[in-house]
C-alpha positions in Angstrom: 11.0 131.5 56.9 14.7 130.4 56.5 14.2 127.5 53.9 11.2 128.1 51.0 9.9 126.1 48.2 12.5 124.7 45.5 10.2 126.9 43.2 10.7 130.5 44.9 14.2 130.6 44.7 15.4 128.1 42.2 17.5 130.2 39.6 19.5 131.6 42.1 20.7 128.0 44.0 20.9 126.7 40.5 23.7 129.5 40.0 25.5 128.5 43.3 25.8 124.5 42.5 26.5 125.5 39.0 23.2 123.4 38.0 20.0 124.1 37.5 17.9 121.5 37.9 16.1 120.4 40.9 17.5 123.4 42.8 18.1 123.5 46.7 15.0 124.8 49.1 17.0 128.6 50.2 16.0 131.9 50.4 19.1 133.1 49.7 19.0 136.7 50.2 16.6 136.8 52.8 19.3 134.4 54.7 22.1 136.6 54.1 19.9 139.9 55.0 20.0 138.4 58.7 20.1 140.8 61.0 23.5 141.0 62.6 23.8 142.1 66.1 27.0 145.2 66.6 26.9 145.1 70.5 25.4 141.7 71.5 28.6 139.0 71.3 28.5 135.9 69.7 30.9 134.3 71.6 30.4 131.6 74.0 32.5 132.6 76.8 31.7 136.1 76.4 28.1 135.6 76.6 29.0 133.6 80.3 31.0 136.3 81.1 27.6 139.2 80.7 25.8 135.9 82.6 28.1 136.1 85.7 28.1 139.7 85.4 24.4 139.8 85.8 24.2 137.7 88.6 27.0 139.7 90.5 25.1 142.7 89.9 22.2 140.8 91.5 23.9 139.7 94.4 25.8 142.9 95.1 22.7 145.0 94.8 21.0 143.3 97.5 24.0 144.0 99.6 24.2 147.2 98.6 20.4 147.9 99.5 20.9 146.3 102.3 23.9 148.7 103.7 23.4 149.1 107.0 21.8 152.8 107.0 24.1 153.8 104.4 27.7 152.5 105.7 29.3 153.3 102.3 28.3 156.7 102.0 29.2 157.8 105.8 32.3 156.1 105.4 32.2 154.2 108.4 35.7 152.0 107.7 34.4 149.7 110.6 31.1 148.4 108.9 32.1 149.2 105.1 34.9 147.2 105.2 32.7 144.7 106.6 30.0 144.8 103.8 32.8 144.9 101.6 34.1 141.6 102.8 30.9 140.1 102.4 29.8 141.3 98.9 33.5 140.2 97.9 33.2 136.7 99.3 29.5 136.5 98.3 30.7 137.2 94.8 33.3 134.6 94.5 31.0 131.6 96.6 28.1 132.2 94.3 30.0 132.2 90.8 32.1 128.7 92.5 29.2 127.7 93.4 26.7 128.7 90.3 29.5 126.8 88.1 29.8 123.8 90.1 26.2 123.6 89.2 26.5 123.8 85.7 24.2 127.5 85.9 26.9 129.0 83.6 26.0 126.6 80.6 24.6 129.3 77.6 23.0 127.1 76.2 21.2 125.7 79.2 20.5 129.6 80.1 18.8 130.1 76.8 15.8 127.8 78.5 14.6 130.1 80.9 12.2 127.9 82.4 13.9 124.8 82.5 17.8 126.2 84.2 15.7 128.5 86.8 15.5 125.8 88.7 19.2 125.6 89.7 19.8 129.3 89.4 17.7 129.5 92.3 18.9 126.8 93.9 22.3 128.7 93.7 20.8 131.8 94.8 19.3 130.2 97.9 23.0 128.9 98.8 24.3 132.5 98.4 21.1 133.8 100.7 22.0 131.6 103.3 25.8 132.3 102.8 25.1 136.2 103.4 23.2 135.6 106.7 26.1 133.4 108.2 28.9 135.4 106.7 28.5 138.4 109.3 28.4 136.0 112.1 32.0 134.3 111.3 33.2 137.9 110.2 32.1 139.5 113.9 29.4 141.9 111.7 26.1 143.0 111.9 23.8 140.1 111.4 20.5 141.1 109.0 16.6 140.3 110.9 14.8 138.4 110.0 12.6 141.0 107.9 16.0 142.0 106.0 16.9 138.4 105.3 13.2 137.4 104.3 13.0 141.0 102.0 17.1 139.8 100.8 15.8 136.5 99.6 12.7 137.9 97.7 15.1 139.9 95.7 17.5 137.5 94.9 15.0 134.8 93.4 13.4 138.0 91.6 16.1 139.4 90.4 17.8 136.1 89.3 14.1 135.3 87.5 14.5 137.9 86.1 17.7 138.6 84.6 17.9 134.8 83.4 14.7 135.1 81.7 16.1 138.6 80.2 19.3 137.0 79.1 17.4 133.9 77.1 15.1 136.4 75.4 18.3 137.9 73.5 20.4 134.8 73.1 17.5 133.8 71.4 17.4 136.8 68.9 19.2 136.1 65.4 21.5 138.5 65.8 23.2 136.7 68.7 24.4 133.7 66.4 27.4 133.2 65.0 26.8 132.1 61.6 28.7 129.2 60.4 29.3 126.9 56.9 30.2 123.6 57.3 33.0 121.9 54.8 31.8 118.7 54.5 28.6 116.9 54.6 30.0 113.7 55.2 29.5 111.1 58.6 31.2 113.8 60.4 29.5 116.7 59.2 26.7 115.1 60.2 27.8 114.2 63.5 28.7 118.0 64.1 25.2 118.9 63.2 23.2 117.0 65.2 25.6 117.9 68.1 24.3 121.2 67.5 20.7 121.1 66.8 20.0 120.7 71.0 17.6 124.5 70.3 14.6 124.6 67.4 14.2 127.8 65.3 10.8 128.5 64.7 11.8 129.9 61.7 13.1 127.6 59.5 14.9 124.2 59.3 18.3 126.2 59.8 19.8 124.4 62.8 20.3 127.0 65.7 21.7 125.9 69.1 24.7 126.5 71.4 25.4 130.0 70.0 25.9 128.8 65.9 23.5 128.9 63.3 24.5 126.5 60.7 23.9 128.0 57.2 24.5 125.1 55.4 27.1 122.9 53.8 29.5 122.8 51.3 30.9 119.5 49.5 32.1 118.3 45.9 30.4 115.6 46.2 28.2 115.8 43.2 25.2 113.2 44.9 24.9 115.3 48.1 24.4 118.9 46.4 20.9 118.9 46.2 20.6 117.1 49.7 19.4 118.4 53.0 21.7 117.1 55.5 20.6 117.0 59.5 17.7 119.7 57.8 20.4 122.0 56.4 21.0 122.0 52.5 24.5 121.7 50.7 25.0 125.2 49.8 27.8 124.6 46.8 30.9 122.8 46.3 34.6 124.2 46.2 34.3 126.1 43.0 31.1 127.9 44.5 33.0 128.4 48.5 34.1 132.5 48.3 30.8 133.4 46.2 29.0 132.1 49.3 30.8 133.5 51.8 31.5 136.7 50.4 27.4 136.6 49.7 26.4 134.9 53.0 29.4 136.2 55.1 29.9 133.9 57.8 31.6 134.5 61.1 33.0 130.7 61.0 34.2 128.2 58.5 33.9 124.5 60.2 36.1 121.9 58.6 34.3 118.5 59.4 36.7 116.6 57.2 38.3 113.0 58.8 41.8 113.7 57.3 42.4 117.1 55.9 45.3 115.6 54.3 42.8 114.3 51.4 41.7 117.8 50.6 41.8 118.5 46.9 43.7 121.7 45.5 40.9 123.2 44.5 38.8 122.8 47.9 42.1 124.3 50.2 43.0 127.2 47.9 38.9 128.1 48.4 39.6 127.7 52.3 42.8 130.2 52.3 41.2 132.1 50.0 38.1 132.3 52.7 40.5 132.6 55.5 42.1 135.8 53.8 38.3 137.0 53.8 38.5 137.4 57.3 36.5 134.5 58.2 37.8 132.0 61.0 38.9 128.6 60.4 37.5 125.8 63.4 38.3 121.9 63.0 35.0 119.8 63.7 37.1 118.0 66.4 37.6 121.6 68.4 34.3 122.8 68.0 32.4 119.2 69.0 34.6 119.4 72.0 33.8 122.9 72.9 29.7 122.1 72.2 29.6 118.2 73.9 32.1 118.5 76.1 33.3 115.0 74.5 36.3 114.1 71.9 35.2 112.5 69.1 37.5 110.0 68.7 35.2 108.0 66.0 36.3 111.0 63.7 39.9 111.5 64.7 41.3 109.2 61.9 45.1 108.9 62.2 45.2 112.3 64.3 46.7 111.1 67.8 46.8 114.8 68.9 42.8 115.3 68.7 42.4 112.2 71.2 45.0 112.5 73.7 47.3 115.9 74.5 51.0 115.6 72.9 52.5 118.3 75.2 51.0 118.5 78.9 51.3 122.1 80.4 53.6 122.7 83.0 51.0 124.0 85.1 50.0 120.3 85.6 52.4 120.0 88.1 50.8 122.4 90.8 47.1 120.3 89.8 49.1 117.3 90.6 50.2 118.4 93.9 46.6 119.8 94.6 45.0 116.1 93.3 47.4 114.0 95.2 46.9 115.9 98.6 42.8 116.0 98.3 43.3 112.0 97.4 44.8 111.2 100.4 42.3 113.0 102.4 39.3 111.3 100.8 40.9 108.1 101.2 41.1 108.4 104.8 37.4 109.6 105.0 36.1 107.0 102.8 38.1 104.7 105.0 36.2 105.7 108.3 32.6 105.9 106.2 33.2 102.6 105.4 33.6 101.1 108.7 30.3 102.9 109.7 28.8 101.0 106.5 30.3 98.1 106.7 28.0 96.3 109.8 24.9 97.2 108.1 25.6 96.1 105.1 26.4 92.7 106.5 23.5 92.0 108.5 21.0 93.4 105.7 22.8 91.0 103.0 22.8 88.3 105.8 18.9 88.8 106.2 18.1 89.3 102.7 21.0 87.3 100.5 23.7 85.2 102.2 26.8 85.1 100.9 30.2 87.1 101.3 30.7 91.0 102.0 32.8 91.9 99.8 33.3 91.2 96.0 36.6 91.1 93.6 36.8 91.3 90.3 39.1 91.5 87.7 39.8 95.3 86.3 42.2 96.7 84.0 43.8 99.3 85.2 46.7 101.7 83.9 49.3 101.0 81.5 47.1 97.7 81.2 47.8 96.1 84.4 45.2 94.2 85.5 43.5 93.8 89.7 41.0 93.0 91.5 39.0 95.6 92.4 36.7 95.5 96.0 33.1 96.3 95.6 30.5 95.4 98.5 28.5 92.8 96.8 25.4 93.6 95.1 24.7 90.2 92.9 23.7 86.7 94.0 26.3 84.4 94.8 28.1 82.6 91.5 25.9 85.2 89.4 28.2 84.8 86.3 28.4 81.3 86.3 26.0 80.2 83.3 26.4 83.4 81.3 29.7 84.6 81.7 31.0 88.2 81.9 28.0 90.5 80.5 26.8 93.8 81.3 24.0 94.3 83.9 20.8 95.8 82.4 17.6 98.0 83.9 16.0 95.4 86.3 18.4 92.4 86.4 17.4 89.9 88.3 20.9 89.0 89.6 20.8 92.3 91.8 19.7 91.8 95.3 17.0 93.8 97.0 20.1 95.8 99.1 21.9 95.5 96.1 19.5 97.5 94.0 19.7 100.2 96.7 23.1 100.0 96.8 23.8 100.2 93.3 21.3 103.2 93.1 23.4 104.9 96.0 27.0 103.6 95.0 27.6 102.9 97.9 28.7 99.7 96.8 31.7 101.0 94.8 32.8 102.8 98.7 35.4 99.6 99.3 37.4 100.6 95.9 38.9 103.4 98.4 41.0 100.6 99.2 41.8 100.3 95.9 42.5 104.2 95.9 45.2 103.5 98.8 46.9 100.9 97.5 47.4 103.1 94.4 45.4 100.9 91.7 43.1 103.6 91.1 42.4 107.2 91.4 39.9 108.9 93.0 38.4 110.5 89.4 39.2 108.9 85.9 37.9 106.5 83.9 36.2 103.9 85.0 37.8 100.5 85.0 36.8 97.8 82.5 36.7 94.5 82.8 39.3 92.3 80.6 36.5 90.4 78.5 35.1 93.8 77.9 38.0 95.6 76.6 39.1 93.0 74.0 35.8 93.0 72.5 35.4 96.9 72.4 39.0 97.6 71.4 38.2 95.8 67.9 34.8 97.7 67.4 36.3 100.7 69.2 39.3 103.3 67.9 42.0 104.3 70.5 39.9 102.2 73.1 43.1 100.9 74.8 44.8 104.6 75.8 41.8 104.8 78.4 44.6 102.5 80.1 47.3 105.8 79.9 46.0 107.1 83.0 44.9 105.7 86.0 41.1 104.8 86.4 38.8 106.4 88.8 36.2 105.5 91.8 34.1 108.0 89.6 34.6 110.0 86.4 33.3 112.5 83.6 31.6 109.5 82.0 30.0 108.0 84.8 28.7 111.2 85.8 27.6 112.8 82.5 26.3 109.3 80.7 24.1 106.7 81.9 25.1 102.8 83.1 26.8 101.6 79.8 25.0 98.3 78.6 26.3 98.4 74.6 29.1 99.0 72.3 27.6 102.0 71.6 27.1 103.5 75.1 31.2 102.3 75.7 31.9 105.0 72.8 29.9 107.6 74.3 31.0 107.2 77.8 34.7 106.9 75.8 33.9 110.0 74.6 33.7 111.9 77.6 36.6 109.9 79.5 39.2 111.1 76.4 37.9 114.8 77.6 38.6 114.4 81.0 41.8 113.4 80.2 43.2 116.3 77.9 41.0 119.0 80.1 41.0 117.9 83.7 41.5 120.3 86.2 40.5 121.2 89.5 37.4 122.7 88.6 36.7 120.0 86.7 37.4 117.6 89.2 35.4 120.1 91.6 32.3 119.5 89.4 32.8 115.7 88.6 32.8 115.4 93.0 29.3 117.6 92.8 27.8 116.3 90.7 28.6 112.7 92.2 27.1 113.6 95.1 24.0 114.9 93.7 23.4 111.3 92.0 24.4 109.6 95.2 21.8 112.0 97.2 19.4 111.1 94.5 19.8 107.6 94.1 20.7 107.9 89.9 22.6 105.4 90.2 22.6 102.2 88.0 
């Protein structure tokens, strides 16, 4: 075990804290004898990179033994160049496609059982990729026998690989070890970001490739405290003894304003940093693990919620966004007019009333207009409550409302919207008036959602659930203040996935 009795190991923690009674619960050596891995890596993105490898090796093996009576080897040009086409564009459709669908998560891939699922799902696409590739490409096509063996393999070998790679993500050795400075609110908020994986061993939080040694504060009231399950460790008098003892990879500062650092506590960071140990703002490192910015914990730091200087390779994503808009507008135009008659006779049959419905929507730089939805609510549903949120089973939706709401295909009109350049196709989603004087009070930096324009669907709607509270609007916040300092075409590429997948699967709210 990590964490023992206050008994075992009491003298020592007593030493670190400089006091002695009622000492923290650590087995200190034992946590710094860790066994440290010299080949495995700890960092995120390398550890995707050995995923995608694996899975190219996969896929490419099966092409390889599937070679065509050894094509390669008799260097027939004619056919090798035509397996080498395929394994090629095999390679790059499956890691496209495996990412889309979120296979290249390491944290998700350290639950074998739970992300096999989709790996396979991935592999069957690439399967059925390989048998129509030689038919567009003038090839050999595999039989049956070949393509039934071809798919075997694939599952197998994926099975097997993933379940390979979560067996040594989950060994010791492949964490990077990490101290965090300062067990406030957003110390804790870091934590419990990253306590998604259990250890079996201990209350030591391990997830999403850190293990969190502990914390370090001079708060005098918190150093005997178990914060989120890990204890404070020491203060800033105590800092290099426990990372020269400890020796962390990382040193997380999860401090608001690091403007209100005392002397003591920054010359113990430099002095750290000279260590060789890396400095990471909470704010980065939440980003990296959520995939949201906290803005809650931003304090007077514009730069962590919104990007001061935009790259220049925006312009070229621009270009790219603005041509795939207009397309989508005009096919969101035609699926409309196929919708539009059966929505009218089954809201005629089931609740009369108009087609269409406007509302009021805040949109960018805080102009407000209506925004087109196909109608979903009874008639005058507002009238005795005024503007509220819709909750689970609300019985102001209509029976084709529900199922509209579930499919969202009654947000399809706001293409219109989309033409008449009011809205994009992705960004955030657009509030109503009411709602955003109430949340921008409660709320920091709730207002530049307004900077950009808002979208038919987003990196909130798609990630976070219906929001219903103040407290779901700063989540889904959260994740709309990432979309807008990271978007990019693969991002956009997986928000449009992964809003068909809820549309196919009726999530919606």
């Amino acid at each position: 075990m990590l964490y023992q009795s206050p008994n075992d190991i009491g003298e020592l923690s007593g030493r670190l804290v400089g006091e002695a009674s009622r000492p923290l619960a650590l087995d200190y050596g034992r946590l710094a004898s860790r066994p440290r891995s010299a080949v495995w890596s700890k960092r995120l993105w390398r550890r995707a990179l050995v995923l995608m490898a694996g899975d190219l090796l996969v896929i490419n093996a099966m092409m390889i033994w599937r070679g065509r009576s050894g094509a390669f080897l008799h260097l027939s040009w004619g056919v090798a160049w035509h397996e080498a086409f395929t394994c090629g564009a095999l390679s790059a459709l499956g890691l496209v496609i495996g990412r889309m669908l979120g296979i290249y998560d390491v944290e998700g891939a350290a639950r074998a059982p739970q992300a096999l699922g989709r790996v396979w799902l991935t592999g069957i696409v690439v399967w059925g990729l390989q048998v129509l590739i030689p038919k567009f490409a003038t090839g050999p096509s595999p039989s049956i026998r070949e393509a039934a063996a071809m798919l075997l393999w694939l599952l197998g070998g994926e099975g097997f690989w993933r379940v390979m790679f979560a067996r040594a993500f989950a060994h010791p050795g492949s964490y990077r070890r990490a101290l965090i400075v300062g067990a406030g609110w957003a110390g804790r908020t870091l934590a419990e970001a990253m306590s998604g994986i259990g250890n079996a061993e201990g209350n030591a939080i391990i997830a999403k490739g850190y293990e969190v040694l502990g914390f370090i504060d001079d708060d005098v009231l918190k150093r005997e405290a178990l914060i989120a399950g890990v204890p404070v460790l020491g203060n800033s008098e105590s800092l290099v003894k426990v990372v020269r003892t400890l020796q962390p990879d990382d040193l997380i500062l999860a401090i608001t304003d690091t403007r209100s650092l005392k002397t003591e506590m920054f010359q113990a960071i430099l002095d750290c940093r000279e260590l060789g140990v890396a400095i990471i703002s909470m704010h980065a490192l939440y980003e990296q693990l959520t995939q949201q910015v906290p803005v809650e914990h931003s304090g007077a730091n514009f730069g962590v919620v919104m990007p001061l200087t935009p790259p220049k390779s925006l312009r070229l994503y621009w270009l790219f966004r603005e041509g795939a808009e207009m397309l989508s507008t005009v096919l969101g135009v035609g699926l409309m007019g196929l919708v539009i008659p059966i929505v009218w006779a089954a809201n005629r049959l089931t609740s009369p009333g108009p087609l269409f419905y406007r509302q009021e929507r805040v949109g960018q730089s805080g102009k407000p207009f209506m925004m087109l939805k196909f109608r979903s609510m009874v008639v005058e549903a507002e009238r005795d409550t005024g503007g509220v949120w819709a909750k689970n089973n609300d019985d102001r939706i209509t029976p084709v409302g529900r199922f509209l709401r579930k499919s969202r295909l009654d947000e399809l009109p706001q293409v219109w919207n989309v033409l008449r350049g009011e809205m994009s196709l992705i960004g955030p989603r657009p509030e109503r008036p009411c709602f955003i004087e109430r949340l921008a009070k409660e709320i920091p930096y709730y207002r530049l959602r307004n900077s950009v324009k808002p979208g038919l669907t987003g990196w909130a709607q798609v990630q976070y659930r219906y929001g219903a509270s103040v407290n779901d609007a700063l989540i889904k916040l959260r994740y709309d203040f990432y979309y807008i300092k990271h978007h990019s075409i693969l991002l956009d590429l997986k928000i449009l996935v992964k809003t068909l997948s809820l549309v196919l699967n009726l999530k919606g709210r």
